[in-house]
The first five atom37 places (N, CA, C, CB, O) and aatype in JSON, in Angstrom:
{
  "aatype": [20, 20, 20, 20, 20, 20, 20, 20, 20, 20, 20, 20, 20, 20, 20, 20, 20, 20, 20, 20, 20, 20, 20, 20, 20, 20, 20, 20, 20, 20, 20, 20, 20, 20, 20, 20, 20, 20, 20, 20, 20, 20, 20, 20, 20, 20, 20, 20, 20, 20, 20, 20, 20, 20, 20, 20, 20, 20, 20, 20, 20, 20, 20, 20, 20, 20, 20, 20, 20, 20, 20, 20, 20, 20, 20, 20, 20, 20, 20, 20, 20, 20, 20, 20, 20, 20, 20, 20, 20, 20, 20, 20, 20, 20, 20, 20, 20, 20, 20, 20, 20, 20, 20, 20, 20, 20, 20, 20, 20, 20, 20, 20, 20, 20, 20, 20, 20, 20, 20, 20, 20, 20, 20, 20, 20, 20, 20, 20, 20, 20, 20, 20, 20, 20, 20, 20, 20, 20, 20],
  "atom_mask": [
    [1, 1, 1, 1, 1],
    [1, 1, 1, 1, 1],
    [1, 1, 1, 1, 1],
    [1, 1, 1, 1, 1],
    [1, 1, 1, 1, 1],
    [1, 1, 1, 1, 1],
    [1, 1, 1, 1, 1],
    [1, 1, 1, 1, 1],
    [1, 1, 1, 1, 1],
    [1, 1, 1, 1, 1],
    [1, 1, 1, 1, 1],
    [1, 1, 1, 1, 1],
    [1, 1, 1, 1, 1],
    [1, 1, 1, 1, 1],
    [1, 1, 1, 1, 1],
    [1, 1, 1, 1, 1],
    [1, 1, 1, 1, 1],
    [1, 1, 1, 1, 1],
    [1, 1, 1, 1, 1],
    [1, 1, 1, 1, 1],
    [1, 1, 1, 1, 1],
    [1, 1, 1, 1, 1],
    [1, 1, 1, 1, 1],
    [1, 1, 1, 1, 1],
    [1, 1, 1, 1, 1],
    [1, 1, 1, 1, 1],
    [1, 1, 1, 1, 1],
    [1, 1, 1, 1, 1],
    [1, 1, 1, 1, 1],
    [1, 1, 1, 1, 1],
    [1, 1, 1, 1, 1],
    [1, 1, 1, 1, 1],
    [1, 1, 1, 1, 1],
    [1, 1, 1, 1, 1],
    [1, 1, 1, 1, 1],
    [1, 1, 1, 1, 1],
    [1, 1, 1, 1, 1],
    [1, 1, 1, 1, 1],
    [1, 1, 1, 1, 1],
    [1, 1, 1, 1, 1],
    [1, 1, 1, 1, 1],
    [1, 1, 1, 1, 1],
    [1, 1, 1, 1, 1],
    [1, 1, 1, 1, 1],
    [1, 1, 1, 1, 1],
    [1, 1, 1, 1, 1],
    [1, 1, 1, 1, 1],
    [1, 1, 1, 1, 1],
    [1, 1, 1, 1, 1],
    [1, 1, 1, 1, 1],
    [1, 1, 1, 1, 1],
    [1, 1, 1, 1, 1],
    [1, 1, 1, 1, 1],
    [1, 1, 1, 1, 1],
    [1, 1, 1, 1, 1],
    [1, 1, 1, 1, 1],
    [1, 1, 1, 1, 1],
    [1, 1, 1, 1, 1],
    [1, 1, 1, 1, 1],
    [1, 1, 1, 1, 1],
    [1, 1, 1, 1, 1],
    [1, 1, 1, 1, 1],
    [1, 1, 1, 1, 1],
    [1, 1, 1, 1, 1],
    [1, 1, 1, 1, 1],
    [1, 1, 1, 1, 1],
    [1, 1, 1, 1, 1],
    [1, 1, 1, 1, 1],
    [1, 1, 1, 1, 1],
    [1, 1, 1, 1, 1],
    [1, 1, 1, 1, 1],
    [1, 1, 1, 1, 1],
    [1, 1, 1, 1, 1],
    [1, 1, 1, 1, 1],
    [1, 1, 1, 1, 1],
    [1, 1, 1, 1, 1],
    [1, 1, 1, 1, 1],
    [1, 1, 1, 1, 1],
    [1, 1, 1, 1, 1],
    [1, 1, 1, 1, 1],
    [1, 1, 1, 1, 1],
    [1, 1, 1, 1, 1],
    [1, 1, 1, 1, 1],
    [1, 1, 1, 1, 1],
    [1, 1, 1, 1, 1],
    [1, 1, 1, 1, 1],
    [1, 1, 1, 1, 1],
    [1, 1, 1, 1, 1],
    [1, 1, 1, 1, 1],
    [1, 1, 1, 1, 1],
    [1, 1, 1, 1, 1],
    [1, 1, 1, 1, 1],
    [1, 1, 1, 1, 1],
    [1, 1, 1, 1, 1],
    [1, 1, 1, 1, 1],
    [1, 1, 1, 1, 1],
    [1, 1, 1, 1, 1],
    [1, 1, 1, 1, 1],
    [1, 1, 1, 1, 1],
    [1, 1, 1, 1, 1],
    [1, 1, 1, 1, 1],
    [1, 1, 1, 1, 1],
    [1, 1, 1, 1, 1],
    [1, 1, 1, 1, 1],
    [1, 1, 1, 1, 1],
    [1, 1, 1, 1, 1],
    [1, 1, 1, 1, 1],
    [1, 1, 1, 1, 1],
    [1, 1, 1, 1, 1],
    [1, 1, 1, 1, 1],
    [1, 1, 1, 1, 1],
    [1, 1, 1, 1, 1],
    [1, 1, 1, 1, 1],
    [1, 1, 1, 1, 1],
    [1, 1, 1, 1, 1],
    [1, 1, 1, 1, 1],
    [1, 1, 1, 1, 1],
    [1, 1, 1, 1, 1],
    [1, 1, 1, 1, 1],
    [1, 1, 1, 1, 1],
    [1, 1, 1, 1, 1],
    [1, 1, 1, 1, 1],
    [1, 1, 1, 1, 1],
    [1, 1, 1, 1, 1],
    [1, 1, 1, 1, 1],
    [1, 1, 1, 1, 1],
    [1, 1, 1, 1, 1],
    [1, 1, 1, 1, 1],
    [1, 1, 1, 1, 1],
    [1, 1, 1, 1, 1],
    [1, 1, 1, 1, 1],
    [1, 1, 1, 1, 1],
    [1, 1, 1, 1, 1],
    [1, 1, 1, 1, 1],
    [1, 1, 1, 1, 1],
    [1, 1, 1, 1, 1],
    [1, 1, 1, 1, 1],
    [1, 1, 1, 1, 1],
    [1, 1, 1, 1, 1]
  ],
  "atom_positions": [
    [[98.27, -71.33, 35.51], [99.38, -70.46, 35.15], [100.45, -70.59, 36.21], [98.91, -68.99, 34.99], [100.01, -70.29, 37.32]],
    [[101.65, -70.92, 36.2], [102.81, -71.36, 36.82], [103.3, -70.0, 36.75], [103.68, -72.57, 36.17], [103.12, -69.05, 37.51]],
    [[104.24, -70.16, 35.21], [105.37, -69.14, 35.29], [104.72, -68.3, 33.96], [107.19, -69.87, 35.12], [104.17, -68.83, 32.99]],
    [[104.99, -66.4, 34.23], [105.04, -66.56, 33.17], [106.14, -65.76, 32.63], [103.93, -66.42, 32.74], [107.21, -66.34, 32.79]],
    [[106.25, -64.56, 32.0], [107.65, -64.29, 30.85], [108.89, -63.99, 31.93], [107.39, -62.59, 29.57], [110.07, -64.05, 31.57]],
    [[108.53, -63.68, 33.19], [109.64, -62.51, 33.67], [109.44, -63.68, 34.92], [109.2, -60.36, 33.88], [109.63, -63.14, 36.01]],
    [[109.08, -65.25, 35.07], [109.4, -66.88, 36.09], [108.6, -66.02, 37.33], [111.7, -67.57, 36.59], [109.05, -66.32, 38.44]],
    [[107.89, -65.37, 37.35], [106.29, -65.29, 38.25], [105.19, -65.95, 38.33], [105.63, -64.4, 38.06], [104.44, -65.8, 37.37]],
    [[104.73, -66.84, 39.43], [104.07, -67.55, 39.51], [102.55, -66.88, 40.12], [104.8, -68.48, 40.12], [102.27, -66.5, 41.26]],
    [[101.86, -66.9, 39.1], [100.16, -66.21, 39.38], [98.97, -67.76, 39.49], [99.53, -64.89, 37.46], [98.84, -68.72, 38.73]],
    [[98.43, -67.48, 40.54], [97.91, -68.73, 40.53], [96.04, -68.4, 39.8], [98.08, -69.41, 42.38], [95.76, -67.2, 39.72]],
    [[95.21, -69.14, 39.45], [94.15, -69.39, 38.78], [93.5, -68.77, 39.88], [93.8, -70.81, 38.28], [92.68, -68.0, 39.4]],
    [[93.45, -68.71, 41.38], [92.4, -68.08, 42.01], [92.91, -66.24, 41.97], [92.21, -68.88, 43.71], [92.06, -65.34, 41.96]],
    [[94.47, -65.96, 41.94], [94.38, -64.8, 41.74], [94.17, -64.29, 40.84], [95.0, -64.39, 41.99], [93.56, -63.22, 40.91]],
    [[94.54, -64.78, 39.67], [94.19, -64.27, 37.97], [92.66, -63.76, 38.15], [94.26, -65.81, 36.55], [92.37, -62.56, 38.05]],
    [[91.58, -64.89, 38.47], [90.44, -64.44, 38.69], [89.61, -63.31, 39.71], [90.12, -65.36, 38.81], [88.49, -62.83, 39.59]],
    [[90.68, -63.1, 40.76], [90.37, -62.01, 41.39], [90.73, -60.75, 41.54], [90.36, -62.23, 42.14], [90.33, -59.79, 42.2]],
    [[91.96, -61.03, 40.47], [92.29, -59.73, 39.53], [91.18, -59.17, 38.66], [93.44, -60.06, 38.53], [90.66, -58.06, 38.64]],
    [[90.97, -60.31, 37.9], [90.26, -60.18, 36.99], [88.71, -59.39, 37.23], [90.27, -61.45, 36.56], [88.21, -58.46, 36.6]],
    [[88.25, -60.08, 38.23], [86.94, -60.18, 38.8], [86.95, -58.21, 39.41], [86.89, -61.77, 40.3], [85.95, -57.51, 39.27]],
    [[88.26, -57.7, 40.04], [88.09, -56.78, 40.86], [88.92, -55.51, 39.58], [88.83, -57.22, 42.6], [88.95, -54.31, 39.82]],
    [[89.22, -55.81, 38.94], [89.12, -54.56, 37.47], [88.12, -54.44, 36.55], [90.17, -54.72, 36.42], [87.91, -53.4, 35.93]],
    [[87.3, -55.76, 36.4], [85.65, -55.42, 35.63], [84.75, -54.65, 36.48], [84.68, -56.86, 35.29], [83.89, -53.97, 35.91]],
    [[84.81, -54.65, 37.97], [84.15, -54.04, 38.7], [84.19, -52.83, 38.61], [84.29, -54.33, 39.63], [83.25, -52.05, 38.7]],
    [[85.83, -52.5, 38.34], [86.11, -51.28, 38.26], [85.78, -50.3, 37.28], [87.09, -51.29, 38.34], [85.47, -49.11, 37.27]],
    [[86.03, -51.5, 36.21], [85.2, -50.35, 35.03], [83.8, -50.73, 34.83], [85.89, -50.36, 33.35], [83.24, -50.18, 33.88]],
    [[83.03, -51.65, 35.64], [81.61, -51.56, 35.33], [80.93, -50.09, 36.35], [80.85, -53.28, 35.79], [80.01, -49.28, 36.3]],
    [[81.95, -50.41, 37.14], [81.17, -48.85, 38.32], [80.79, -47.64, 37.89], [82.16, -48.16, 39.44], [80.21, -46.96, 38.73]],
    [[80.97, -47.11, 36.68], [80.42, -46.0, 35.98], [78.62, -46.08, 35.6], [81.35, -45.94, 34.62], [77.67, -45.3, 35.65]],
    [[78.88, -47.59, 35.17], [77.61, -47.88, 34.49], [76.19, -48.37, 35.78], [78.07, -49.3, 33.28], [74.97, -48.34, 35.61]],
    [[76.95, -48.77, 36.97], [76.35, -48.84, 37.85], [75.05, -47.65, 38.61], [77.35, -49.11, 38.4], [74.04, -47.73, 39.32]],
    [[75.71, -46.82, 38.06], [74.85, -45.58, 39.04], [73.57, -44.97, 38.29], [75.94, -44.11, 39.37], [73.39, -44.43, 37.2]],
    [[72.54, -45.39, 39.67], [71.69, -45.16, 39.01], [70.73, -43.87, 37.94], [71.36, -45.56, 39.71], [70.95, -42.67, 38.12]],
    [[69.94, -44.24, 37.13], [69.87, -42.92, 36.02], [68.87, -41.91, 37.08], [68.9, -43.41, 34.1], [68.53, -40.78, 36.73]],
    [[68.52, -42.43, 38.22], [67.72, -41.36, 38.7], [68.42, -40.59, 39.57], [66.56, -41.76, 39.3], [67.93, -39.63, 40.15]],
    [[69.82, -41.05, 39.72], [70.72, -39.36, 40.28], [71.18, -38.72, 39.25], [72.2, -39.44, 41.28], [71.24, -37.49, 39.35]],
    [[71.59, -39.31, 38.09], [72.0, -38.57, 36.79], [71.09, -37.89, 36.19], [72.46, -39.36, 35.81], [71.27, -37.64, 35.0]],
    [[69.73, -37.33, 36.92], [68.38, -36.9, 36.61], [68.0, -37.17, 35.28], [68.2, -35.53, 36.85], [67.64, -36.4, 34.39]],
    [[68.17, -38.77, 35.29], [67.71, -39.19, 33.71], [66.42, -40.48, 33.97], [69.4, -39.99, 32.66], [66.23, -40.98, 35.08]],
    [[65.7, -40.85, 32.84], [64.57, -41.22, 32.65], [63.35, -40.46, 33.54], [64.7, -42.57, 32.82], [62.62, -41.14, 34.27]],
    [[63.19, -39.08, 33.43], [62.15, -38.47, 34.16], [62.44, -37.28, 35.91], [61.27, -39.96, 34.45], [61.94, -36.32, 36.49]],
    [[63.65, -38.33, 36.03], [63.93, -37.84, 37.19], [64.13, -36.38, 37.72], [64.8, -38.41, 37.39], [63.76, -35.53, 36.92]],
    [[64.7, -35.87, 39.0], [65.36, -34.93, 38.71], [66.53, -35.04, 39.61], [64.62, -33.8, 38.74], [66.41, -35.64, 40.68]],
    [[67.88, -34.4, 39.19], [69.07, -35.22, 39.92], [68.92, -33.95, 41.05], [70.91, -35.54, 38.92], [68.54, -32.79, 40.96]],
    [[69.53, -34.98, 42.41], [69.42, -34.2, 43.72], [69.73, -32.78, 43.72], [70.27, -34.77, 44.7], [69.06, -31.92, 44.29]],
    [[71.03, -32.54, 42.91], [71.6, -31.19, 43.17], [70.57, -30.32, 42.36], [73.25, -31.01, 42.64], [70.58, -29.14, 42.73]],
    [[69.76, -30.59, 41.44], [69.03, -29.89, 40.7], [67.6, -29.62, 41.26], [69.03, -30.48, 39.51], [66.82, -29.05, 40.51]],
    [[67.24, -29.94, 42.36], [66.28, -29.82, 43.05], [66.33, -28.59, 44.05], [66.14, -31.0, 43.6], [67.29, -28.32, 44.77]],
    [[64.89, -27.74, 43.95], [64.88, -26.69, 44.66], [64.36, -27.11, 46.5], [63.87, -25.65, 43.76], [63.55, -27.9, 47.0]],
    [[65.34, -26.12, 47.03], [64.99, -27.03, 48.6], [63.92, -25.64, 49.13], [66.93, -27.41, 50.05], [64.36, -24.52, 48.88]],
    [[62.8, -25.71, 49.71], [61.7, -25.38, 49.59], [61.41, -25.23, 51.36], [60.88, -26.42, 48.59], [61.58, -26.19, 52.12]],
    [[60.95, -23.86, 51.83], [60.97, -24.11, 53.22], [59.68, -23.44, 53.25], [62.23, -23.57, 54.17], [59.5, -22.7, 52.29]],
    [[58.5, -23.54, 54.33], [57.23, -23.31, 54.3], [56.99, -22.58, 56.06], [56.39, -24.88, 53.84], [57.06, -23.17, 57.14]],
    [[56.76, -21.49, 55.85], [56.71, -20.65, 56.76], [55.23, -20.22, 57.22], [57.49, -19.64, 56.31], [54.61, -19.44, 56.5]],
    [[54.68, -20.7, 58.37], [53.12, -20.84, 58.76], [52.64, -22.03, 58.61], [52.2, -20.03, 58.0], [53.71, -22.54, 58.25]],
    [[52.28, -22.46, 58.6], [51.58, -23.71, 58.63], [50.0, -23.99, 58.92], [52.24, -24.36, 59.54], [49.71, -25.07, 59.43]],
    [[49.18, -23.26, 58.68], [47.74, -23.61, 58.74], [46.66, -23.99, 57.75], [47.29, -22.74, 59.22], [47.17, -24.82, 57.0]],
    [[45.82, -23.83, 57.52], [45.02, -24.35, 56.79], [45.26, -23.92, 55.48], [43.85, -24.16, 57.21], [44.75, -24.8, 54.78]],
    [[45.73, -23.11, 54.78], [45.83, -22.62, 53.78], [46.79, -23.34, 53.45], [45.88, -21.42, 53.7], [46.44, -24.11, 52.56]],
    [[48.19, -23.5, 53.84], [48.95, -23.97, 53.13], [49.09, -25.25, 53.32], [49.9, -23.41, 53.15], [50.04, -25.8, 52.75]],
    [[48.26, -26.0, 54.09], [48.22, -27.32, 53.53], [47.96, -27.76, 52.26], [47.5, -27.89, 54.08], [48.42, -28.79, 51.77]],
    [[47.18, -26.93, 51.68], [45.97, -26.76, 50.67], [47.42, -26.64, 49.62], [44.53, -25.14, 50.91], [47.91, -27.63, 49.08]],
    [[47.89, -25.45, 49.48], [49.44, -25.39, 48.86], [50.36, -26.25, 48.77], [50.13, -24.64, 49.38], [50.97, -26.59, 47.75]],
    [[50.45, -26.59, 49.72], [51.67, -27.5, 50.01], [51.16, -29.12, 49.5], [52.09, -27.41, 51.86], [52.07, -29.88, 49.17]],
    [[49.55, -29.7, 49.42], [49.78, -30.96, 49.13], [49.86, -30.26, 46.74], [48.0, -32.35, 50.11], [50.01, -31.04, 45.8]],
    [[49.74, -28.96, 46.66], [50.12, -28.9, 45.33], [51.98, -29.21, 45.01], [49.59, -27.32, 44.89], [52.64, -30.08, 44.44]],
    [[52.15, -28.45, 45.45], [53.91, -28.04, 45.57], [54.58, -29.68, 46.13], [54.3, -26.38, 47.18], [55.27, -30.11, 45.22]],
    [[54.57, -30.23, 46.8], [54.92, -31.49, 47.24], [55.57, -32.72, 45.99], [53.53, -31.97, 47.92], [56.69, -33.21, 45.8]],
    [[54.05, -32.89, 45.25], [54.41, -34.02, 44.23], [54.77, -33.18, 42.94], [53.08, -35.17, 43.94], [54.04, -33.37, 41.96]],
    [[55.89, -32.19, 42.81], [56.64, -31.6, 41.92], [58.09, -32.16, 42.06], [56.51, -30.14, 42.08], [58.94, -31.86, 42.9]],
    [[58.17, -32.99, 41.09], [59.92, -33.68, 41.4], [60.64, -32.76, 41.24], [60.62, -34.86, 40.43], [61.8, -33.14, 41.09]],
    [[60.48, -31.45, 41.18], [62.36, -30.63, 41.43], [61.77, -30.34, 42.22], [63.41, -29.38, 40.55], [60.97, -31.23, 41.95]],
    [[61.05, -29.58, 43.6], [60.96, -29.57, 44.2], [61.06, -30.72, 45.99], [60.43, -29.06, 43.51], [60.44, -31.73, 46.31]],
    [[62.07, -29.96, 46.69], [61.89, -30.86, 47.95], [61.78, -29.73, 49.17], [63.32, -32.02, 48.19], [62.41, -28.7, 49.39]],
    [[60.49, -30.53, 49.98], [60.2, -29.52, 50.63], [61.63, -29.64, 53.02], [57.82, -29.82, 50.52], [61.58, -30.38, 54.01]],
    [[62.1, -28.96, 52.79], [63.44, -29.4, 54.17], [62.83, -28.74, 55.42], [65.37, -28.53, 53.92], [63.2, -28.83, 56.59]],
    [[62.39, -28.44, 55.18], [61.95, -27.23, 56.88], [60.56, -26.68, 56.92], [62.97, -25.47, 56.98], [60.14, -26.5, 55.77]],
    [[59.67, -26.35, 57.87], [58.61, -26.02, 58.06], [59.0, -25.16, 59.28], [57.66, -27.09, 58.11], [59.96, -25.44, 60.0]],
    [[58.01, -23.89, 59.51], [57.84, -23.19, 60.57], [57.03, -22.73, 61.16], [58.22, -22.6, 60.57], [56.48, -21.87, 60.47]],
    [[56.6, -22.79, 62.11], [55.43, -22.16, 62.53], [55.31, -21.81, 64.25], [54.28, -23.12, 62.01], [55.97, -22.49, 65.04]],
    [[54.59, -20.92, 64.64], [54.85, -20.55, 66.09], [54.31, -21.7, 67.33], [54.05, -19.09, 66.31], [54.85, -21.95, 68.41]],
    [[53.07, -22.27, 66.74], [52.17, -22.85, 67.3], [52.46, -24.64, 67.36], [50.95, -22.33, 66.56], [52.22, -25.17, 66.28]],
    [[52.81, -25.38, 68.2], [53.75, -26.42, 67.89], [52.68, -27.78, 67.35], [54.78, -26.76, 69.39], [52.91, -28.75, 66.64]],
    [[51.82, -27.46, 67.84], [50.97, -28.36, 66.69], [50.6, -28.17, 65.26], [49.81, -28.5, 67.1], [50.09, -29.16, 64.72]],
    [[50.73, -27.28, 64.65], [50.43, -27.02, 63.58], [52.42, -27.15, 63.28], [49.32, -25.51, 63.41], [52.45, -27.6, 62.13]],
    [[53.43, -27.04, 63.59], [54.6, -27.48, 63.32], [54.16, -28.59, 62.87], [55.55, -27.5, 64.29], [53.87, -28.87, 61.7]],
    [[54.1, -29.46, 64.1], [54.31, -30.95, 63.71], [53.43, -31.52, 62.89], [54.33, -31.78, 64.76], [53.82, -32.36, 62.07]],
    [[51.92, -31.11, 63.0], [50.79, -31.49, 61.78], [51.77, -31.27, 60.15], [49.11, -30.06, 61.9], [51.43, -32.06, 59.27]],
    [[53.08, -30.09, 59.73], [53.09, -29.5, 58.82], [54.45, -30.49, 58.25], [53.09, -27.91, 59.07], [54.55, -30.93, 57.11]],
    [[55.5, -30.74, 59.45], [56.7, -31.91, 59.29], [55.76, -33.07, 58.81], [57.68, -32.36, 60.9], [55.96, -33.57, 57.71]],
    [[54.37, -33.67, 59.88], [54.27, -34.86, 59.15], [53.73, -35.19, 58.11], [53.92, -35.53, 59.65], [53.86, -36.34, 57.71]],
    [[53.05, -34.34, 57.47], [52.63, -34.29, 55.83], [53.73, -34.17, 54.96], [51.71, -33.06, 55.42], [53.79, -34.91, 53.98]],
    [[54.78, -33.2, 55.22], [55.64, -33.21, 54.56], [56.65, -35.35, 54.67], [56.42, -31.61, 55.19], [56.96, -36.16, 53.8]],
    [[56.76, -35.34, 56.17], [57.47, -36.69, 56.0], [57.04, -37.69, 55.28], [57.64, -37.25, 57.05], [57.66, -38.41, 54.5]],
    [[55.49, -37.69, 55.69], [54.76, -39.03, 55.35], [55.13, -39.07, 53.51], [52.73, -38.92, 55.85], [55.55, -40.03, 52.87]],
    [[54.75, -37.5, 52.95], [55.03, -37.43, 51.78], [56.55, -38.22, 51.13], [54.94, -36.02, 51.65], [56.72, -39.03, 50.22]],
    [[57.31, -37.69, 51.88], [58.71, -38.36, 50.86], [59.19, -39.68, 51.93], [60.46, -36.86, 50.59], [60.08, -40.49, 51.64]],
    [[58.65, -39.7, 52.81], [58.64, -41.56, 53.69], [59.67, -41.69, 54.22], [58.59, -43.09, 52.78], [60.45, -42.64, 54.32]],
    [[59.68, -40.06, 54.77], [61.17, -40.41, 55.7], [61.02, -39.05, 56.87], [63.07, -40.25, 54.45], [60.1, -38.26, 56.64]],
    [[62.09, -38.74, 58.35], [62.04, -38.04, 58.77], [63.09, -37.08, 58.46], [61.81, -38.42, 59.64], [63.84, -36.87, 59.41]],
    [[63.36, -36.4, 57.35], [63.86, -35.13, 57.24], [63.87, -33.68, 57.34], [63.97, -35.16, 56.71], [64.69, -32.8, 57.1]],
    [[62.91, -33.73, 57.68], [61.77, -32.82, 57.31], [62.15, -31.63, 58.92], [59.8, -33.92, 57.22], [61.65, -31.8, 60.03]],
    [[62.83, -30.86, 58.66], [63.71, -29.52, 60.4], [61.74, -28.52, 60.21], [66.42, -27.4, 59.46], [60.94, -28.21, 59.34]],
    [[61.9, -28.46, 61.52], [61.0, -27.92, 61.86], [61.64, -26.47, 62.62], [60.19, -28.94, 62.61], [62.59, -26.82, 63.32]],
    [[61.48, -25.37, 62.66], [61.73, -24.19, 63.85], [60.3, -23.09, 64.16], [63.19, -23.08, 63.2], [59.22, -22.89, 63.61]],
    [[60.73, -22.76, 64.9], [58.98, -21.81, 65.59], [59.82, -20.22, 65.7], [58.11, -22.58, 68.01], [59.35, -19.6, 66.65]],
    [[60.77, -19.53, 65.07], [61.67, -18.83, 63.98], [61.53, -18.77, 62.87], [62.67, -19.14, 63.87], [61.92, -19.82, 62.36]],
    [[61.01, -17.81, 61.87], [60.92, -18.09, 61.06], [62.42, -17.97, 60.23], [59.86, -17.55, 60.81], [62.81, -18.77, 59.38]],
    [[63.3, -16.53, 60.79], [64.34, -16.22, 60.99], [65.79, -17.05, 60.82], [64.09, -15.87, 61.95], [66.72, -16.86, 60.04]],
    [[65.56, -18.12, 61.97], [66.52, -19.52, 61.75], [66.13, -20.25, 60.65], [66.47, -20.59, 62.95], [66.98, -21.09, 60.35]],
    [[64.74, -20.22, 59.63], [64.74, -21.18, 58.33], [65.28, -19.97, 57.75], [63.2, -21.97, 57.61], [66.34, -20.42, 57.32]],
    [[65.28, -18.81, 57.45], [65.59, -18.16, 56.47], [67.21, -17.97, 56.69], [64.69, -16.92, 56.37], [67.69, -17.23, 55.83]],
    [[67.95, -18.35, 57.42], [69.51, -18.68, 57.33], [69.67, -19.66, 56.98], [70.3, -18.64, 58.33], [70.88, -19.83, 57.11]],
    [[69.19, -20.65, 56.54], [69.34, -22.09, 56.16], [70.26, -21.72, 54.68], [67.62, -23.03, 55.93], [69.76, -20.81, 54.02]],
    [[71.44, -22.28, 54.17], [71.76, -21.66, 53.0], [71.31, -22.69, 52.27], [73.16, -21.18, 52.76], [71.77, -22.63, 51.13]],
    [[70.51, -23.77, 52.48], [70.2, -24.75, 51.4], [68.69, -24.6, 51.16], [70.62, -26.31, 51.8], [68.16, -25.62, 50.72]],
    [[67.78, -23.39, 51.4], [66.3, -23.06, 51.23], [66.47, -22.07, 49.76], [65.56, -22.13, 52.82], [66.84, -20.89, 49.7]],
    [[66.2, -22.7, 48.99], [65.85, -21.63, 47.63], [64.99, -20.96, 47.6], [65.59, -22.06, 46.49], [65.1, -19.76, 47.37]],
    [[63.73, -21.64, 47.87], [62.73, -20.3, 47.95], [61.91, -20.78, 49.52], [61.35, -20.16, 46.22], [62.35, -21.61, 50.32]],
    [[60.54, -19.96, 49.66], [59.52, -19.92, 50.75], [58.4, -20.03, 50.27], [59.49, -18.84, 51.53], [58.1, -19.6, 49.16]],
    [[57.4, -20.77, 51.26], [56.24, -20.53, 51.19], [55.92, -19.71, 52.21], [55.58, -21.54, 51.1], [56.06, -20.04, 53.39]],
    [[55.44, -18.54, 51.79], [54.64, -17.97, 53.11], [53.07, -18.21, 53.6], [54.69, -16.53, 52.95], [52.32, -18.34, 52.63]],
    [[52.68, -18.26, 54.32], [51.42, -18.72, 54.75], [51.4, -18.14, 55.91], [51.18, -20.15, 54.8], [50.64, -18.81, 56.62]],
    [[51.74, -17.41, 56.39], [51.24, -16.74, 58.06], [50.0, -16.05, 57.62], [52.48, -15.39, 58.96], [49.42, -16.03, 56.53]],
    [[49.66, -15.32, 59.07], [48.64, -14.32, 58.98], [49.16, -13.3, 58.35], [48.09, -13.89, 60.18], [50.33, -13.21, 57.99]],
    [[48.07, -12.29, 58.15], [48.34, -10.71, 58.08], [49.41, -10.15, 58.06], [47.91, -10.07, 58.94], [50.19, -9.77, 57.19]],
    [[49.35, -10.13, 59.82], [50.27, -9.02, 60.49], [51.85, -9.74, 59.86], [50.07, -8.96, 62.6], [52.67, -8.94, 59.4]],
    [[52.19, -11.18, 59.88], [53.66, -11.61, 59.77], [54.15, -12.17, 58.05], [53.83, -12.99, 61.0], [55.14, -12.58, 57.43]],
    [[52.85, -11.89, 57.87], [53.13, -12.23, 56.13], [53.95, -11.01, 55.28], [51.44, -12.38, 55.23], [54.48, -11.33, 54.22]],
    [[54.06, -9.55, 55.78], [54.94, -9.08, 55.05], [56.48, -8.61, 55.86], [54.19, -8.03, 54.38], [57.43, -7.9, 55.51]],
    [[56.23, -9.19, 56.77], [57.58, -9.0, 58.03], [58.27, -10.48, 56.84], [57.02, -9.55, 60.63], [58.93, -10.12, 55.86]],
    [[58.12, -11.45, 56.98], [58.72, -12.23, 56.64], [58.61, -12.77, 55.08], [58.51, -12.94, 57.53], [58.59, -13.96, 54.76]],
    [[58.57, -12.07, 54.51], [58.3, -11.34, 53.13], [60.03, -10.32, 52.84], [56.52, -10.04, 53.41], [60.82, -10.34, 51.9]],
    [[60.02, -9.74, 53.84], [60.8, -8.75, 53.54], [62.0, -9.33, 53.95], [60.46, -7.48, 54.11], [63.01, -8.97, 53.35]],
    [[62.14, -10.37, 55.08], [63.13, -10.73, 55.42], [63.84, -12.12, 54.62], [62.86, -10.78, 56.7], [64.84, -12.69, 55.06]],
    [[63.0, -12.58, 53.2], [63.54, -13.23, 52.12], [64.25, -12.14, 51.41], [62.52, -13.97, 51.27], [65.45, -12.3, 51.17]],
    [[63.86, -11.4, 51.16], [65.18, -10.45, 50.47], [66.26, -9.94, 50.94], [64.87, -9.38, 50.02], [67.08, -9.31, 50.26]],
    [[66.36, -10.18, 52.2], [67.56, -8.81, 53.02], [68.4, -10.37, 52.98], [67.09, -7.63, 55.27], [69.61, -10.46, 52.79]],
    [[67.19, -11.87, 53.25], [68.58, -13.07, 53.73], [69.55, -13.19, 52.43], [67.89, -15.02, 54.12], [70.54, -13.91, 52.47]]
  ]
}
């Protein structure tokens, strides 16, 4: 292509990289994948409940490997006073989704300001299971 109606000269490598960079443009809709559009099974990110687990001992491991492999569910934060049972509770949760996201605090207080925690697991003892019980409703 030399000239064309209005004596503009477009050459064969730009035509094609015109060309090449407006199919892109309208293929990019079709690009994205169906598992953020929470389609074929999925569930799309924003539609996922973010899930924070308060105590961490034997019991709610027991809970937590139920609650885990629920695709709207993602579990973001763990708490607990005792820092091994923290980190025992982050790495089940990490190993689970195969990554380190997973905020840990020894507060239960600082997870319950989190504004991206929808609900709790509680799992403490006794004495802190209805202290922090009460303090999901007032957050």
């Amino acid at each position: 292509m030399k000239n064309n109606s209005k004596g503009l000269s477009v050459s064969r490598r730009s035509f094609l990289e015109y060309s090449l960079a407006a199919g892109g443009a309208l293929a990019a809709p079709w690009i994205i994948p169906s598992r953020a559009l929470g389609r074929d099974g999925a569930v799309a990110p924003g539609e996922k409940i973010g899930l924070g687990v308060i105590g961490v001992g034997s019991r709610c491991h027991v809970v937590l490997e139920c609650m885990l492999p629920e695709k709207d569910v993602q579990c973001i934060a763990v708490c607990d006073v005792q820092a091994g049972r923290r980190d025992a509770g982050k790495a089940k949760v990490d190993n689970h989704y195969g990554n380190h996201d997973c905020a840990v605090y020894r507060d239960f207080r600082e997870l319950l300001a989190r504004p991206d925690i929808d609900t709790v697991l509680i799992a403490t003892g006794d004495r802190w299971h209805a202290p922090a019980f009460a303090l999901v409703f007032i957050s």
